[in-house]
ChimeraX commands (.cxc) that place a marker at each C-alpha (Angstrom):
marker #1 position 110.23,104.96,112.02 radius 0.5
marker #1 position 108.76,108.36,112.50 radius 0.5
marker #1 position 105.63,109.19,110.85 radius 0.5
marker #1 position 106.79,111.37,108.62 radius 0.5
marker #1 position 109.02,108.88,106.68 radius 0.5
marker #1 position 105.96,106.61,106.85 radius 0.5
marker #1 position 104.02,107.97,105.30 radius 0.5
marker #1 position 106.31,109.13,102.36 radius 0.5
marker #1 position 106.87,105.55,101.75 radius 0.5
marker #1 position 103.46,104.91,101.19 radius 0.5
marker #1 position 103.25,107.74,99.38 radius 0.5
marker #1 position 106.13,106.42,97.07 radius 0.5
marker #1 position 104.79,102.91,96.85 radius 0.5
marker #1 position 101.07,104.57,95.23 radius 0.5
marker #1 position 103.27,106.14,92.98 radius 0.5
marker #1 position 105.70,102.97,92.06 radius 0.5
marker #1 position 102.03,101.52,91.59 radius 0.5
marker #1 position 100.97,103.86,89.14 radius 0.5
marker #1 position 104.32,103.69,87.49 radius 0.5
marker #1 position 104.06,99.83,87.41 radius 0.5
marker #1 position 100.59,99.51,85.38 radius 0.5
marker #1 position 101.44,102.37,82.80 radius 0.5
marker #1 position 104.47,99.96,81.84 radius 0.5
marker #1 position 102.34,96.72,81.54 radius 0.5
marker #1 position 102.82,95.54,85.25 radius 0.5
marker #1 position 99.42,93.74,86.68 radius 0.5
marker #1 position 99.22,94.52,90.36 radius 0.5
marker #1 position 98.56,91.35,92.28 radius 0.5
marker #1 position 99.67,92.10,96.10 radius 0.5
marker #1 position 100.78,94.76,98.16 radius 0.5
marker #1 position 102.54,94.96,101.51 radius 0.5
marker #1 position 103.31,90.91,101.48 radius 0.5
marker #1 position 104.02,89.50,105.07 radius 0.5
marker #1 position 105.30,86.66,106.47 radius 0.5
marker #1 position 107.67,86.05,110.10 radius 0.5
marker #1 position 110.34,86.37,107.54 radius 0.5
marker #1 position 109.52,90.21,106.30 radius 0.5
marker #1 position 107.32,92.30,103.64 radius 0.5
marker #1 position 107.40,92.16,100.30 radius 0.5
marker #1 position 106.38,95.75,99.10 radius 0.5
marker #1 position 104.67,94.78,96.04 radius 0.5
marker #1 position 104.12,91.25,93.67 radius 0.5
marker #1 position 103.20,91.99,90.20 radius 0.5
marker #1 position 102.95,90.10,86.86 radius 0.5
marker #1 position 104.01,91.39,83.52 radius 0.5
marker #1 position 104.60,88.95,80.33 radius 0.5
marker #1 position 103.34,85.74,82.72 radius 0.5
marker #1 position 106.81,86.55,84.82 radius 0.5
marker #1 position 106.13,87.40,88.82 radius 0.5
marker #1 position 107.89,90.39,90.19 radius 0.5
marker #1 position 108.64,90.30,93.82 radius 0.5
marker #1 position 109.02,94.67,93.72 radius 0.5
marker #1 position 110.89,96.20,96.81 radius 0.5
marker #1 position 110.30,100.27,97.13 radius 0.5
marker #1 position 112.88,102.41,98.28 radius 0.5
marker #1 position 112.04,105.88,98.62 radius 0.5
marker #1 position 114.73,109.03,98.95 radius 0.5
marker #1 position 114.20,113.01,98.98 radius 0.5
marker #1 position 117.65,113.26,99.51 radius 0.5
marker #1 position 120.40,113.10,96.38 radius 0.5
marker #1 position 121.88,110.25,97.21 radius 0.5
marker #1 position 121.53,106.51,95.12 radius 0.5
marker #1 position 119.23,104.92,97.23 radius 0.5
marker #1 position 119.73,101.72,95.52 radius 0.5
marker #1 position 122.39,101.33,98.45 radius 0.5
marker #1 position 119.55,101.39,101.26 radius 0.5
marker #1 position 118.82,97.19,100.29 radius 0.5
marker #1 position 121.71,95.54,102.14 radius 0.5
marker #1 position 122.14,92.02,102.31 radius 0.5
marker #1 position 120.36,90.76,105.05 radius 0.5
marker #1 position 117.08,92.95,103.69 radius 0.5
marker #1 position 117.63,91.08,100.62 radius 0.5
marker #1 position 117.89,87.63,102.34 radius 0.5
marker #1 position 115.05,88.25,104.29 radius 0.5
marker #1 position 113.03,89.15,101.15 radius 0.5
marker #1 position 114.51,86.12,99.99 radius 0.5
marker #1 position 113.20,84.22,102.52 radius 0.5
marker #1 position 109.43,85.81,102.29 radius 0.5
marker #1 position 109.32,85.00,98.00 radius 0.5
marker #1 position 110.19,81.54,99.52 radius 0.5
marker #1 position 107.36,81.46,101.93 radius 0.5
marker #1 position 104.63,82.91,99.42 radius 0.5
marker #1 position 105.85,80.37,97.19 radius 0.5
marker #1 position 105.23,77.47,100.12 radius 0.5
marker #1 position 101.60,79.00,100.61 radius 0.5
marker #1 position 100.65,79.63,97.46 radius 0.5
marker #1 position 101.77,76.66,95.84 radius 0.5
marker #1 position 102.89,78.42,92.58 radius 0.5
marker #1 position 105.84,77.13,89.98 radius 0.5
marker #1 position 105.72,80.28,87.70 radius 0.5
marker #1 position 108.76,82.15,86.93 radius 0.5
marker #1 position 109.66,85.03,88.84 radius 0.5
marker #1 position 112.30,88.00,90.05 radius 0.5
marker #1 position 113.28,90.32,92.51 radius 0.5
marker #1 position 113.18,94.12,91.20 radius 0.5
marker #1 position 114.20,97.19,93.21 radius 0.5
marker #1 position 112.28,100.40,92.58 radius 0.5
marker #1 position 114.00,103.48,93.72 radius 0.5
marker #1 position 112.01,106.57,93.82 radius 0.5
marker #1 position 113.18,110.13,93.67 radius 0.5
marker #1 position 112.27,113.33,94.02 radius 0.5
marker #1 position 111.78,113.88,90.24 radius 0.5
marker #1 position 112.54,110.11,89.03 radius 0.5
marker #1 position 111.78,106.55,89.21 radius 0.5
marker #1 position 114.31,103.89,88.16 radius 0.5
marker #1 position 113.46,100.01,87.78 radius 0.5
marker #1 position 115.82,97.68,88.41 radius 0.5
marker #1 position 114.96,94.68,87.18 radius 0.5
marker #1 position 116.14,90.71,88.41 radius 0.5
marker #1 position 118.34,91.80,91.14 radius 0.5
marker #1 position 120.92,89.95,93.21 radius 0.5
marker #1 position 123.42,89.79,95.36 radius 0.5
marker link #1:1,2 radius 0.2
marker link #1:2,3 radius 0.2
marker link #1:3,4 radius 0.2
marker link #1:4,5 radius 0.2
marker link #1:5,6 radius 0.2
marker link #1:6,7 radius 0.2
marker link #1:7,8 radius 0.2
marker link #1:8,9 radius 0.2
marker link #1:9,10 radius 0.2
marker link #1:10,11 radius 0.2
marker link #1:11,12 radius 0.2
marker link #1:12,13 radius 0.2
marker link #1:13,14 radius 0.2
marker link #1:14,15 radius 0.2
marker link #1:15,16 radius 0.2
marker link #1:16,17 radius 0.2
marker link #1:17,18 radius 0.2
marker link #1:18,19 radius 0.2
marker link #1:19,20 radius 0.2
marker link #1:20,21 radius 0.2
marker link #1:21,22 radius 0.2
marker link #1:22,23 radius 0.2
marker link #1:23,24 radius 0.2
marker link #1:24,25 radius 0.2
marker link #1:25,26 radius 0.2
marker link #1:26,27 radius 0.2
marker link #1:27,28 radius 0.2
marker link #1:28,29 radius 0.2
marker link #1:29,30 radius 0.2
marker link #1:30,31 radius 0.2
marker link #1:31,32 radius 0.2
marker link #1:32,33 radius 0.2
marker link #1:33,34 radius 0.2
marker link #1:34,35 radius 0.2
marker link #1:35,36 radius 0.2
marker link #1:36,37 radius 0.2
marker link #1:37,38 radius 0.2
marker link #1:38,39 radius 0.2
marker link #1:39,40 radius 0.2
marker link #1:40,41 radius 0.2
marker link #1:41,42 radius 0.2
marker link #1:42,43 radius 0.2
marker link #1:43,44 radius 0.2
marker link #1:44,45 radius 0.2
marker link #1:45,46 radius 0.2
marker link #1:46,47 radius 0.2
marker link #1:47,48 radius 0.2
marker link #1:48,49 radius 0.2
marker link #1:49,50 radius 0.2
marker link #1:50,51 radius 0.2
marker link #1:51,52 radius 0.2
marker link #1:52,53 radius 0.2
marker link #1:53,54 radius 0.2
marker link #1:54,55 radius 0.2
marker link #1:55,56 radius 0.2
marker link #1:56,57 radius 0.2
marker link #1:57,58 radius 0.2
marker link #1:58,59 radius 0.2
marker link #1:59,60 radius 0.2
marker link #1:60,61 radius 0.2
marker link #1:61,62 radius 0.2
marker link #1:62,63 radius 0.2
marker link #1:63,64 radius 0.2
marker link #1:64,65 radius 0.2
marker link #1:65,66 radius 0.2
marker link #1:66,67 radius 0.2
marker link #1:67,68 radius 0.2
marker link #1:68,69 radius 0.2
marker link #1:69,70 radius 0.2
marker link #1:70,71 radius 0.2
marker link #1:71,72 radius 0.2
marker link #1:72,73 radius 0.2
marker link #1:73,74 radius 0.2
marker link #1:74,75 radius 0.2
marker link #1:75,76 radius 0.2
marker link #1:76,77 radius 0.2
marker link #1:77,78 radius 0.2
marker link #1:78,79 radius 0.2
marker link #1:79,80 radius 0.2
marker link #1:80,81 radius 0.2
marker link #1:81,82 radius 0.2
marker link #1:82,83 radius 0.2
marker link #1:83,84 radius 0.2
marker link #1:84,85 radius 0.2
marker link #1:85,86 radius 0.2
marker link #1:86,87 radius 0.2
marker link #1:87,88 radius 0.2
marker link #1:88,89 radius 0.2
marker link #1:89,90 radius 0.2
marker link #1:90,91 radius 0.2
marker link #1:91,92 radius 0.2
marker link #1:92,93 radius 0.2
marker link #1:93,94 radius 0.2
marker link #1:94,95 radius 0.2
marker link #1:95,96 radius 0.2
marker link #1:96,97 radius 0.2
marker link #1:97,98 radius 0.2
marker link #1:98,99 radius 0.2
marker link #1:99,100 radius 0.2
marker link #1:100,101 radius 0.2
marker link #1:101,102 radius 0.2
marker link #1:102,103 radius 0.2
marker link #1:103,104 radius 0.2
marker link #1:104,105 radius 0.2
marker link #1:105,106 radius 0.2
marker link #1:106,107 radius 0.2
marker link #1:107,108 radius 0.2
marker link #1:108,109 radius 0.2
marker link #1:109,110 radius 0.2
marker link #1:110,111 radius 0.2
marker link #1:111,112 radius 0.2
view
């Protein structure tokens, strides 16, 4: 990944962050790892976790498209493993944030 798009993600993920806590989201973790993959952010809104992937465009295309399947099984995989280490039963989702040049869209409890 060139720096460039780097840092434009990260740059998209402080705003998604913003975005998140002016609509009631509680930031609890950023940038997630395990051997699986990354889970951009976990939040908590109405006692729900939201496991929040961030995908960022400049271009005009729906960038909703950019989370394949075998991201999403691998993010899958990593809710699975912060579950295992953190020994938590509450409920939870997968949302997809897409961020645009003059728009962010939630999309909440995604799957495939």
């Amino acid at each position: 990944m060139a720096l460039f798009e780097y840092l434009f993600g990260k740059k998209g993920e402080e705003l998604v962050c913003e975005f998140l806590k002016t609509q009631g989201f509680e930031i609890l973790k950023r940038n997630f790892y395990s051997k699986f993959g990354e889970i951009d952010i976990i939040a908590k809104k109405d006692k729900i976790l939201h496991f929040i992937e961030v995908k960022s465009t400049q271009g005009d295309y729906e960038v909703e498209y950019r989370l394949d399947n075998k991201k999403y099984n691998k993010i899958i995989k990593t809710i699975e493993y912060y579950f295992m280490k953190h020994k938590n039963d509450e409920n939870y989702q997968l949302d997809l944030l897409c961020v645009y040049k003059d728009d962010i869209k939630l999309l909440e409890n995604i799957s495939y």
